[in-house]
VOMARLUM-197300 format. One record per residue: residue number from 1; chain; x, y, z of N, C-alpha, C in turn; residue in three letters. Coordinates in pm, whole numbers, plus 50000, padded with zeros to 5 digits. Example, Ala and Ser with C-alpha at 12.3 -4.5 7.8 and 13.67 -1.06 7.14 Angstrom:
! VOMARLUM-197300
     i   ch     nxx     nyy     nzz    caxx    cayy    cazz     cxx     cyy     czz    aa
     1    A   51319   49431   50780   51230   49550   50780   51320   49670   50780   Ala
     2    A   51285   49775   50708   51367   49894   50714   51290   50003   50787   Ser
***
This chain:
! VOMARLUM-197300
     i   ch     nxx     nyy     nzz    caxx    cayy    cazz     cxx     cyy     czz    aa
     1    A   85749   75043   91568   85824   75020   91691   85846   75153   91764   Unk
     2    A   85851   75141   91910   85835   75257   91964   86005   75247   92078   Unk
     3    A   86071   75351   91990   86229   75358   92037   86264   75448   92186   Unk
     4    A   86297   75427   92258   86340   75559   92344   86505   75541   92313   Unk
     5    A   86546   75667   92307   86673   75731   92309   86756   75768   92417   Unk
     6    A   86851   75784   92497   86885   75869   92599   86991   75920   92501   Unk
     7    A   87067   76011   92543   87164   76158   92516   87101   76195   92384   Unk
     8    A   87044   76284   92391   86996   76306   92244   87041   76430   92210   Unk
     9    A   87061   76533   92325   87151   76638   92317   87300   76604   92205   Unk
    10    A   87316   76509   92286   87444   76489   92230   87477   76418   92047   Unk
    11    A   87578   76426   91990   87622   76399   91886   87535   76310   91844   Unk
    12    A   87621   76144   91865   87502   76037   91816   87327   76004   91856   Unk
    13    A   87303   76046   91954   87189   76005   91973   87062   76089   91921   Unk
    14    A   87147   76224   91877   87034   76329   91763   87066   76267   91648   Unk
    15    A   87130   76208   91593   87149   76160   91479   87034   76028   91482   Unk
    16    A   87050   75956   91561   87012   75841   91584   86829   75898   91563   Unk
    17    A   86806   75979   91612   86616   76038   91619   86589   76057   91490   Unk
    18    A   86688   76090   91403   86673   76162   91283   86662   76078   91179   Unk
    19    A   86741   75962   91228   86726   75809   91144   86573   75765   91154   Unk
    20    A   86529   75788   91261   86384   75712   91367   86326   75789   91286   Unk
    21    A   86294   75929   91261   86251   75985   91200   86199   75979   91039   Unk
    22    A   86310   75999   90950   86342   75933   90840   86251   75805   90819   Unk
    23    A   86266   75704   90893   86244   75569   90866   86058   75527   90961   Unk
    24    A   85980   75685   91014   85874   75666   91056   85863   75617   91179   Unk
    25    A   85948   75554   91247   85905   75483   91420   85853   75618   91504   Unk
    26    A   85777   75590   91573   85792   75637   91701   85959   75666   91829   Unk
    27    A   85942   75789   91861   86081   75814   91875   86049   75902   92021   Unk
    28    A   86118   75873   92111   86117   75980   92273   86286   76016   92275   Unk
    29    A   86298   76094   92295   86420   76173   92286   86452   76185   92502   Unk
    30    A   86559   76147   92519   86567   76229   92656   86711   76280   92693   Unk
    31    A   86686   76364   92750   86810   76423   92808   86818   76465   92968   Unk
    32    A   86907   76521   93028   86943   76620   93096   86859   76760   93108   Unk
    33    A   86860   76796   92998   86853   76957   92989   86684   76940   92998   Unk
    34    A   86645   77075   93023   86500   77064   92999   86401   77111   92853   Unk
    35    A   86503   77178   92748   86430   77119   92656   86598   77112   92557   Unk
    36    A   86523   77075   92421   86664   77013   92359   86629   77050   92199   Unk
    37    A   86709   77090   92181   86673   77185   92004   86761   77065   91903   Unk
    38    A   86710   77103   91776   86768   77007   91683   86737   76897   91704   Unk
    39    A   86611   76872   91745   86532   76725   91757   86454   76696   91674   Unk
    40    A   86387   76620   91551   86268   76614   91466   86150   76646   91551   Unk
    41    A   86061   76732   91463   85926   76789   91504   85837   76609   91533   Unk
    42    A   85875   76505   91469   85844   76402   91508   85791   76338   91638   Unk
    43    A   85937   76347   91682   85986   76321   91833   85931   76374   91922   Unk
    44    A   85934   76319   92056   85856   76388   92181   85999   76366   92265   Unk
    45    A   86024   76451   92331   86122   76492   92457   86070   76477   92543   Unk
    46    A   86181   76449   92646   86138   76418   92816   86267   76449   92857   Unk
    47    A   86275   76578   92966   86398   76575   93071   86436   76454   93149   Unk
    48    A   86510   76412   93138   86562   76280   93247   86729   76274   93323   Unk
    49    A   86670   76287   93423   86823   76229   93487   86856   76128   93520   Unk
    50    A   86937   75984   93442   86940   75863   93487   87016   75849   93512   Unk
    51    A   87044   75895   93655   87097   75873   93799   86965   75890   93863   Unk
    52    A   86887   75945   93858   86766   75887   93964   86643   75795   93901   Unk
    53    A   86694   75693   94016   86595   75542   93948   86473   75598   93941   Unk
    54    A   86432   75631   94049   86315   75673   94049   86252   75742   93947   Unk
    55    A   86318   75853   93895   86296   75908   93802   86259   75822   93615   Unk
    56    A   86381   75760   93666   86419   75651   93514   86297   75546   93475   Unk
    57    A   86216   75485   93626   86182   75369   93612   86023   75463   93590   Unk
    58    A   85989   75550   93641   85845   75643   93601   85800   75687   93506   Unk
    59    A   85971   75733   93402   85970   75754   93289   85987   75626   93218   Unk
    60    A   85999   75541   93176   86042   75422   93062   85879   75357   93125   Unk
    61    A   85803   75379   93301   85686   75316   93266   85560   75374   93185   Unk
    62    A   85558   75516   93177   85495   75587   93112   85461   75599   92949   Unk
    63    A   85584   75605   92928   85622   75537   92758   85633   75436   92722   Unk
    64    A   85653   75299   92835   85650   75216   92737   85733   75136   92571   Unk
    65    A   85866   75218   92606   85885   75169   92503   85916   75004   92450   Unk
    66    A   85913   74998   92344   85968   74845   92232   86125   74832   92297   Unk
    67    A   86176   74893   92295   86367   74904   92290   86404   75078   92353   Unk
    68    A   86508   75087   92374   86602   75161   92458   86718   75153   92385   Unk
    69    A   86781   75314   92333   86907   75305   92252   86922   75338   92362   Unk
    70    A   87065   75313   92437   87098   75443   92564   87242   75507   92552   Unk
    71    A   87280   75639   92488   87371   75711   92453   87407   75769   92529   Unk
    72    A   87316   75816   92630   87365   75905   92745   87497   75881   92838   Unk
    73    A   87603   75966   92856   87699   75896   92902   87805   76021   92945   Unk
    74    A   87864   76017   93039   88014   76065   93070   88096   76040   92944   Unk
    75    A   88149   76153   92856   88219   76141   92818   88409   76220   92754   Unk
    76    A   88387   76301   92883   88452   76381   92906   88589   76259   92984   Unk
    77    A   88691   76229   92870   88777   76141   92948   88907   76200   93052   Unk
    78    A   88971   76276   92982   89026   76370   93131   88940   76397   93227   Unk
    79    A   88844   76482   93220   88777   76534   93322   88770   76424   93423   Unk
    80    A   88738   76317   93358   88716   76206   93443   88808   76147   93557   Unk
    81    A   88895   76194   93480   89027   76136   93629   89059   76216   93750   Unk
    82    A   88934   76349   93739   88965   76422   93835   88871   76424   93970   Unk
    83    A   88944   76360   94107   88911   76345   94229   88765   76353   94223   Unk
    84    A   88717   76511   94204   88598   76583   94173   88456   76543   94129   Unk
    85    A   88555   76468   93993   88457   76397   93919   88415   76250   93941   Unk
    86    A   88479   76176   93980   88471   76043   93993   88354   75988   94034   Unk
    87    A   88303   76038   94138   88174   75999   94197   88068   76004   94091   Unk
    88    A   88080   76171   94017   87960   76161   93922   88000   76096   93776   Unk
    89    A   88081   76038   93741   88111   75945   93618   88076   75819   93654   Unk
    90    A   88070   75778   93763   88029   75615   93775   87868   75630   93829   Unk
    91    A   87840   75734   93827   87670   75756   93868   87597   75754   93753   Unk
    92    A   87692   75765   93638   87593   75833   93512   87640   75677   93437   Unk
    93    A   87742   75644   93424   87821   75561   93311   87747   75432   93397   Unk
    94    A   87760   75425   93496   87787   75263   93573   87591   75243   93627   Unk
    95    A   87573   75325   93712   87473   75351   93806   87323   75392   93715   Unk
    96    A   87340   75500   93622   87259   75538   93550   87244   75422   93446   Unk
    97    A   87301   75369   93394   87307   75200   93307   87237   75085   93344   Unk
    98    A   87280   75136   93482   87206   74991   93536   87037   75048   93589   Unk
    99    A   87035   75136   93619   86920   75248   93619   86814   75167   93480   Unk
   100    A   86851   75233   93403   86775   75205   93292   86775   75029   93220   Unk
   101    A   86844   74970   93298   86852   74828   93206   86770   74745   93324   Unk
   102    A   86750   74784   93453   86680   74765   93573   86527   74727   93484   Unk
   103    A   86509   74840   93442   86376   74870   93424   86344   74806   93288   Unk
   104    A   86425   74816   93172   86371   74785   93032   86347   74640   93072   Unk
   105    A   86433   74558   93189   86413   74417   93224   86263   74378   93253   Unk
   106    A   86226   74524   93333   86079   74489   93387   85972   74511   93292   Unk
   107    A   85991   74607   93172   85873   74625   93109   85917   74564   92955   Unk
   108    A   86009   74485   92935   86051   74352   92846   86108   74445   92725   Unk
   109    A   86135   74546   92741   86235   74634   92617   86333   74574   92503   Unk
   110    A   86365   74575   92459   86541   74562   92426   86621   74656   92487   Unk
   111    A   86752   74655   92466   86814   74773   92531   86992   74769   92470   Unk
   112    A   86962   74896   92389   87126   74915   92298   87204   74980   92361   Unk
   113    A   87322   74979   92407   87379   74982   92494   87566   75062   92409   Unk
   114    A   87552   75174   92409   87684   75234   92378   87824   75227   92432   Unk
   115    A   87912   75162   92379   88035   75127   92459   88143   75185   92400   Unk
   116    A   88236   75127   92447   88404   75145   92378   88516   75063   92373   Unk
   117    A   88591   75108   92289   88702   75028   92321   88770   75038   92424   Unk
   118    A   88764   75140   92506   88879   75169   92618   88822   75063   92766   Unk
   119    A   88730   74953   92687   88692   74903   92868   88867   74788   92802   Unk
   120    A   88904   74807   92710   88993   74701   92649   89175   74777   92673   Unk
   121    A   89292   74713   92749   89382   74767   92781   89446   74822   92682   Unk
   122    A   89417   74793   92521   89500   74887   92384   89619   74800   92384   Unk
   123    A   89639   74681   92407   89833   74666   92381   89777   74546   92228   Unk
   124    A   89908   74541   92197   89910   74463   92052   89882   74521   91931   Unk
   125    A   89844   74459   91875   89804   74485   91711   89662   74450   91687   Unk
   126    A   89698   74316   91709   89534   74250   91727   89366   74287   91684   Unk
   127    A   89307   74334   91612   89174   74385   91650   89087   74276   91812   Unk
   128    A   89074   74370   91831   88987   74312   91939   88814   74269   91893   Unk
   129    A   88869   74135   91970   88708   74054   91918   88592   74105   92025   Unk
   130    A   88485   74104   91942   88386   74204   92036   88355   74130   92147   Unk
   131    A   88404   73976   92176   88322   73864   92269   88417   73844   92351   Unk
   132    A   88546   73895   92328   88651   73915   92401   88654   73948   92552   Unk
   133    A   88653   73869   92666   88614   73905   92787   88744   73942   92852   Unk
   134    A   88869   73983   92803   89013   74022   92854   88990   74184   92873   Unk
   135    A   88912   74222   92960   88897   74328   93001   88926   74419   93089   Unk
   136    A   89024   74516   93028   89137   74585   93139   89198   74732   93133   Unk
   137    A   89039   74807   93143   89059   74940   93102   89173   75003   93180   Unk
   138    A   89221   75156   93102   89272   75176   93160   89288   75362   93263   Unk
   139    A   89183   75383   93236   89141   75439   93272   88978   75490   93337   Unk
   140    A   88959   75585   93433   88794   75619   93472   88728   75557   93369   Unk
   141    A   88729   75657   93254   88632   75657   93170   88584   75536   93109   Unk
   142    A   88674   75420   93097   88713   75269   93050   88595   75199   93136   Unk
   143    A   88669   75224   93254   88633   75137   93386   88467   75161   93416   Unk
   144    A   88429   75290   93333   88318   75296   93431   88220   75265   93322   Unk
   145    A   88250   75262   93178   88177   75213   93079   88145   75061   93041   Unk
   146    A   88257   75000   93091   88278   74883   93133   88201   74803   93282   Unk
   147    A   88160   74893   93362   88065   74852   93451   87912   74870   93396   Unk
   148    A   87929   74978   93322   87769   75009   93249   87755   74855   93133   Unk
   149    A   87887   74789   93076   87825   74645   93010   87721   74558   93088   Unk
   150    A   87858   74556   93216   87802   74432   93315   87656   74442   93356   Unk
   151    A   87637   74569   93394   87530   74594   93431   87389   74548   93297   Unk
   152    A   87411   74595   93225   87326   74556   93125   87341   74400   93087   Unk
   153    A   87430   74339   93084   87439   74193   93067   87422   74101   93140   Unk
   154    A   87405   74190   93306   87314   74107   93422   87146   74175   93446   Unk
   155    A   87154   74225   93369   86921   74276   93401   86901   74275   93266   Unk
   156    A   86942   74239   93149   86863   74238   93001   86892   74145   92975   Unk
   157    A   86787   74069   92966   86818   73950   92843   86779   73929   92675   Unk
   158    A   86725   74098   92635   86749   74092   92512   86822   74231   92502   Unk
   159    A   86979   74205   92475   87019   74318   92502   87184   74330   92365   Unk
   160    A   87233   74459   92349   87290   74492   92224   87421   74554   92342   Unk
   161    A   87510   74526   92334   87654   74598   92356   87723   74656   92261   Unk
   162    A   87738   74789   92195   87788   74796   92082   87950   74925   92090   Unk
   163    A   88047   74881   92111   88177   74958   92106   88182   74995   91968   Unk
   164    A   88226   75151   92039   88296   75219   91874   88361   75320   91933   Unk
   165    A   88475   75364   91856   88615   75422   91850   88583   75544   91767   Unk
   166    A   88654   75701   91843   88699   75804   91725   88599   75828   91721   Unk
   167    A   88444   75896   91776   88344   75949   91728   88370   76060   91671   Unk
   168    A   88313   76087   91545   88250   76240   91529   88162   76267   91462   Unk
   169    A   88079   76371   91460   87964   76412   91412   87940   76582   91429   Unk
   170    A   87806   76608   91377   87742   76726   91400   87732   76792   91518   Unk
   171    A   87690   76742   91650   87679   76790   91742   87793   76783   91826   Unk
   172    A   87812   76852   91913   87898   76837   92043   88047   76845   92006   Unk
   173    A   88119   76845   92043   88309   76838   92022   88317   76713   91949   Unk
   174    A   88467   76679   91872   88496   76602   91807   88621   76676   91776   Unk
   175    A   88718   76552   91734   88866   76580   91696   88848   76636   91574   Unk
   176    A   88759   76625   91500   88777   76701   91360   88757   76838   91378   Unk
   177    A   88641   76866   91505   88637   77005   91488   88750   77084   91569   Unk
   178    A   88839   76967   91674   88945   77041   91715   89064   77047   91599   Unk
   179    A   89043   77004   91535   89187   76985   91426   89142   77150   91376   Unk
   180    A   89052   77189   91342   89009   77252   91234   88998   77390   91311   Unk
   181    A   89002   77404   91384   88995   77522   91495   89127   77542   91585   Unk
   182    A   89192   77455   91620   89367   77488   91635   89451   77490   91504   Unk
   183    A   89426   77432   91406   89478   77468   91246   89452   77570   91209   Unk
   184    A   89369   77657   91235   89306   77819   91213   89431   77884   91300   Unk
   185    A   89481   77857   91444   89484   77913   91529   89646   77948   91541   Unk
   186    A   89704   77811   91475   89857   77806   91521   89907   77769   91394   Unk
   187    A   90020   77780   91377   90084   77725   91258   90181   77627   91257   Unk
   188    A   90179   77550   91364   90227   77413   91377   90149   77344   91511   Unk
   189    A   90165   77224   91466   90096   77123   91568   90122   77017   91595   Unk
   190    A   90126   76943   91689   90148   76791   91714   90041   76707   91760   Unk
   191    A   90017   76617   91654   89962   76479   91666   90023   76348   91701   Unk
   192    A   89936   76268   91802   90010   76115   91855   90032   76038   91711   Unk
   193    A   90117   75986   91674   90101   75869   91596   90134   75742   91597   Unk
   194    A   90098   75715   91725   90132   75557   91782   90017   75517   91846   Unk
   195    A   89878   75564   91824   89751   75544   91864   89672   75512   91774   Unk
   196    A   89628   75387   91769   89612   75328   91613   89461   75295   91576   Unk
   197    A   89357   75320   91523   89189   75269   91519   89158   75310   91393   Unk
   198    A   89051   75383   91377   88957   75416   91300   88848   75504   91347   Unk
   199    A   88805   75657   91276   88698   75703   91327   88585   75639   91312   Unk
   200    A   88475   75671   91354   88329   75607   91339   88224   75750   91329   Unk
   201    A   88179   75788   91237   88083   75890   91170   87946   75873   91252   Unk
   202    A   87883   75934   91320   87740   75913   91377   87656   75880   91272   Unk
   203    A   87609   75947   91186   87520   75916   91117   87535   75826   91037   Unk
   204    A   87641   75803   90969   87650   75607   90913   87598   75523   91063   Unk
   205    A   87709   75546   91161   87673   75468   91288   87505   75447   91317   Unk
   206    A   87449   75568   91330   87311   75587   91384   87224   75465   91305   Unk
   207    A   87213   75451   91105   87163   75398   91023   87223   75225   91107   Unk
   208    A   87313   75226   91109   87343   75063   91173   87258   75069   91295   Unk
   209    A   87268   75152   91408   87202   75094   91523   87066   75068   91522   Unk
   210    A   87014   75147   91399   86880   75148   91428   86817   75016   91368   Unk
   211    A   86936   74946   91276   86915   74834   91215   86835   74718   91337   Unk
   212    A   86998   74784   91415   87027   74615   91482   86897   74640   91620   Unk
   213    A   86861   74776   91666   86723   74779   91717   86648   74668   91676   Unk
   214    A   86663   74691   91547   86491   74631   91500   86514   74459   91475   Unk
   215    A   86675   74433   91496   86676   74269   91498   86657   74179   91654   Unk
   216    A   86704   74041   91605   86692   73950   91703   86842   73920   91743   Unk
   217    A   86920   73998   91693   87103   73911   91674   87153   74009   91817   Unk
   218    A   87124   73964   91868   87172   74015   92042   87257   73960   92054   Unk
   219    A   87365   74059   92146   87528   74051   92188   87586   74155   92179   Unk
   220    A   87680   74136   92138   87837   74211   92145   87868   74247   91988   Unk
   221    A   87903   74378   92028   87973   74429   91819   88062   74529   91878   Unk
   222    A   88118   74533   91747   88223   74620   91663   88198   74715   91634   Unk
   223    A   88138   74839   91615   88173   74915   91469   88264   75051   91476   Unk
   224    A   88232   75044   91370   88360   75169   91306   88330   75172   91114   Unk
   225    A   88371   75300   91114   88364   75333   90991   88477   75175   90904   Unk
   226    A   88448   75183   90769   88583   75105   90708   88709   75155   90682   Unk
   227    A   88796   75077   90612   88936   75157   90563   89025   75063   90626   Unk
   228    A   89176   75160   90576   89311   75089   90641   89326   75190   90805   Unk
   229    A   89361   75091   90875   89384   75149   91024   89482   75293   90963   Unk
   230    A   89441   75360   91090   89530   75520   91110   89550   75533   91205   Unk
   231    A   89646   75643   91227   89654   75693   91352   89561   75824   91352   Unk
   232    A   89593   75933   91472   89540   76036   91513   89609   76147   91412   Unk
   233    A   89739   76102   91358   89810   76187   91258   89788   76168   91171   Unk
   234    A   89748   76051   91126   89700   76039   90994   89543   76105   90934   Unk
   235    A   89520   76116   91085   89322   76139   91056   89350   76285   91054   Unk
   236    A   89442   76338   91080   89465   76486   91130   89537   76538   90962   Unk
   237    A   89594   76494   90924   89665   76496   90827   89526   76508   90656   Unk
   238    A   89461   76426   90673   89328   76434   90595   89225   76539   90636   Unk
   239    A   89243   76545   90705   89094   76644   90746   89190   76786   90708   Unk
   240    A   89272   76794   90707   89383   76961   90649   89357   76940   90512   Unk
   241    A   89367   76774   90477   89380   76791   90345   89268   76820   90265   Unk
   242    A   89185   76781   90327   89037   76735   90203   88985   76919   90276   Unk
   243    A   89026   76971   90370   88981   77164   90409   89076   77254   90282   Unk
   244    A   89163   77190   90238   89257   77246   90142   89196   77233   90027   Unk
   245    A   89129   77139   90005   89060   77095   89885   88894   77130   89881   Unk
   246    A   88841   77191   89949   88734   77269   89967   88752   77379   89949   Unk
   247    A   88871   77461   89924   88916   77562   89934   88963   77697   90048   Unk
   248    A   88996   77624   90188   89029   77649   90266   89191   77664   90274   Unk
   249    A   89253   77737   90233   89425   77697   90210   89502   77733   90335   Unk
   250    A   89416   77823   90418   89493   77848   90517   89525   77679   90604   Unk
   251    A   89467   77564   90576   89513   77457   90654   89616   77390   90546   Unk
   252    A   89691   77477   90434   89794   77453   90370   89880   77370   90410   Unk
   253    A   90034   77246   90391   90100   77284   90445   90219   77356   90428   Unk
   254    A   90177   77454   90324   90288   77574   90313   90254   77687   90438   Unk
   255    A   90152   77667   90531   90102   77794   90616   90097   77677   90730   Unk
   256    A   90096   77522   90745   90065   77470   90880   90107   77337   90892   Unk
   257    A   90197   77348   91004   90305   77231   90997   90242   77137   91127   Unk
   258    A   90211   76984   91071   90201   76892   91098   90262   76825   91158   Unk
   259    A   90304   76766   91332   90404   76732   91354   90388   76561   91398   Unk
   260    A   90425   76458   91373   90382   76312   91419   90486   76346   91571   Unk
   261    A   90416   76322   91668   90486   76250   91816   90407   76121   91885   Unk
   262    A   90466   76100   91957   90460   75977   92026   90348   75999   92134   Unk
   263    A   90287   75957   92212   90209   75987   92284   90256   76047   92452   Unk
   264    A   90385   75962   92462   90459   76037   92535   90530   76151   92535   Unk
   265    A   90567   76176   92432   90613   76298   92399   90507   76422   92398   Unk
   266    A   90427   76330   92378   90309   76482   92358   90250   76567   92482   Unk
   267    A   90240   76416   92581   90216   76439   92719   90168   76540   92791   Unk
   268    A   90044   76523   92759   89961   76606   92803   89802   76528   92854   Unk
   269    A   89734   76441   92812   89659   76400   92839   89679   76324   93029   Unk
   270    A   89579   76392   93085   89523   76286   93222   89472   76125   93213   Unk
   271    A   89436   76102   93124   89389   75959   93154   89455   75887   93062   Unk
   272    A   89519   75788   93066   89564   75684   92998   89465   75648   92856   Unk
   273    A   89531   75633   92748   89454   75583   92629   89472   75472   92555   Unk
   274    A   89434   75411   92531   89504   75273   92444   89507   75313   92321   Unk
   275    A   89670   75247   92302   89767   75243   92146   89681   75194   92030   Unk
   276    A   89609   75052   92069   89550   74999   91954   89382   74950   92017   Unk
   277    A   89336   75089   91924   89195   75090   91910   89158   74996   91781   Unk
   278    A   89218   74868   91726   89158   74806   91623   89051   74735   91637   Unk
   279    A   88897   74761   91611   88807   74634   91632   88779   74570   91545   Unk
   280    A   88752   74428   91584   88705   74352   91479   88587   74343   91496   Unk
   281    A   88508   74383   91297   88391   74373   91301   88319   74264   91211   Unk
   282    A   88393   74135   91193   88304   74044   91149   88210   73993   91180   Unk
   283    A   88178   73985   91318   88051   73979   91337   87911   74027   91330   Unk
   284    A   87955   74159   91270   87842   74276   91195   87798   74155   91035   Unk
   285    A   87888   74155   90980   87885   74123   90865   87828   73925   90871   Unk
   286    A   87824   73871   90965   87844   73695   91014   87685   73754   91047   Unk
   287    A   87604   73867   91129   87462   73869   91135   87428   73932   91057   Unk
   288    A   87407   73943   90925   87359   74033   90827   87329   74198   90794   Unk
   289    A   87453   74245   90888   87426   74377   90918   87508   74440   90794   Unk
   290    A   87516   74574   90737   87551   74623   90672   87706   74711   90714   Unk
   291    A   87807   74692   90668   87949   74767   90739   87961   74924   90683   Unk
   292    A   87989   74996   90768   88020   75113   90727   88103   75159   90678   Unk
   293    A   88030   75284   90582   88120   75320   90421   88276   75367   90491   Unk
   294    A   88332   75374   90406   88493   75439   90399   88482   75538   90501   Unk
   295    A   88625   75594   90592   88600   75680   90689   88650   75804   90583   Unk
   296    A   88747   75761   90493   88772   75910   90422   88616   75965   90360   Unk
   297    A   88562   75885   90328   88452   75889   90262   88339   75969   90330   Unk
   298    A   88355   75938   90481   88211   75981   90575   88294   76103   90627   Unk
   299    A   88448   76114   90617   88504   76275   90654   88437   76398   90524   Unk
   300    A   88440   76346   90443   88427   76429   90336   88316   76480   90351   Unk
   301    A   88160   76396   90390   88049   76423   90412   88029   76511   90491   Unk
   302    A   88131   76489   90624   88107   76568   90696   88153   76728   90710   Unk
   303    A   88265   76673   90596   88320   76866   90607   88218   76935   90508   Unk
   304    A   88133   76864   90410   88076   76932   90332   87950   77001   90400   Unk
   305    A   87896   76943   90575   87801   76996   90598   87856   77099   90712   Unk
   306    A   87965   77031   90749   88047   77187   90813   88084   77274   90794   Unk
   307    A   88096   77295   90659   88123   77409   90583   87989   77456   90507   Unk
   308    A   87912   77384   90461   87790   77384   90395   87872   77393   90245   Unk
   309    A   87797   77323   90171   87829   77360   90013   87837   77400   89916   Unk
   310    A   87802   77539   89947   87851   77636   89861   87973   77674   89891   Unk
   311    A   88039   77625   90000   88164   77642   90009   88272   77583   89931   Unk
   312    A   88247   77440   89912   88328   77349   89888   88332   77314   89740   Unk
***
């Protein structure tokens, strides 16, 4: 099967090549930038900007691909609420989506489609069902990822919507690597703890998407790593711990004080976030897909390659 990728620069979607890789497909990598490092010698790259159709529909006719993961995305959620930005977050999230789902329509693709929870307003307890059409972001970033569904669910008709919460990985920013770099920095800190989900690990993630690529079970999902729900303090609270237990002590907490606040109290964020990031993922498990391992489990993995292991 012959996959195209978009954001490959970024966190999940180099992960995602590396799976393609691993597992032998044919793999096109694209980005932004004009060339892109940490890609398998496998893979073939292509600069792309999808915001220009033109561009999008010349490239996907050239290659040809089987399916379309498309990762590429605005995801800078403050930034997003600013005047400045607005125009170019719904060009890339909304415009560039429909860009590329335009086209996989015309040359009969599949097309996987990266989402979130935030097209969902966060109130309750509830996990949110992935088929759930009560849709009421609450912010840019929500709103405009949430137009990138529609868009794909009106030009694909074999097509994958897949929300997930709490990314982190190897590439690009992530809360783990901010925990771990203001824990160096300060000796006390405050975390929300009334913001409730689960992280989701790229590379467990990547091994699922590439699954559901290669199936027929089109729609709407869930994922996220497993476990008991947390907050942002709680995830913050482990990642000190299991750096303490690698032998890092300066994230002690005899040297670094942990503080739980409220989200209001903390008040600092521009864009609105929802309280309860819970998804429900039985429907991973109802199409024969495989659920992802423990999140303490895929943190651990990951500090062992952030640190490398002779550290730990």
């Amino acid at each position: 099967m012959k996959i195209f990728v978009t954001g490959v620069a970024g966190q999940l979607g180099n992960d995602i090549l590396k799976v393609l890789d691993r597992r032998g497909d044919i793999a096109v990598g694209s980005d932004i930038v004009e060339t892109c490092e940490n890609i398998p010698t496998s893979a073939s790259y292509v600069a792309l900007d999808i915001t220009d159709a033109d561009q999008v529909r010349n490239t996907l006719l050239e290659h040809k691909p089987d399916a379309i993961i498309h990762c590429a995305a605005w995801t800078a959620v403050d930034a997003a609420e600013d005047e400045e930005n607005r125009e170019m977050v719904y060009a890339i999230n909304a415009g560039g989506t429909e860009n590329i789902a335009v086209v996989a329509r015309e040359i009969g693709a599949k097309m996987l489609y990266i989402s979130t929870d935030y097209v969902f307003d966060g109130e309750g307890t509830k996990p949110w069902d992935p088929d759930d059409k009560n849709y009421n972001p609450l912010c840019v970033y929500g709103d405009s990822k949430l137009k990138g569904e529609l868009a794909v669910a009106e030009n694909v008709e074999k097509f994958f919507v897949t929300r997930i919460s709490w990314v982190f990985g190897a590439n690009g920013n992530n809360f783990v690597k901010t925990m771990l770099n203001v824990g160096e920095r300060f000796d006390t800190l405050k975390v929300v703890d009334d913001q409730i989900g689960l992280p989701t690990y790229t590379p467990d993630l990547s091994e699922l998407l590439v699954d559901m690529i290669k199936s027929d079970k089109y729609g709407y999902y869930h994922v996220s790593n497993e476990g008991d729900y947390i907050s942002w303090y709680d995830f913050a609270k482990e990642i000190f711990k299991v750096a303490c237990e690698m032998g890092h002590s300066n994230y002690s907490p005899e040297r670094l004080t942990v503080n739980a606040v409220s989200t209001e109290e903390y008040g600092v964020s521009k864009a609105k976030r929802p309280f309860n990031s819970r998804l429900d993922k039985s429907k991973l498990v109802k199409n024969g897909f495989k659920l992802l391992p423990d999140w303490k489990d895929a943190l651990r993995r990951y500090m062992e390659e952030y640190y490398g292991t002779d550290n730990c």
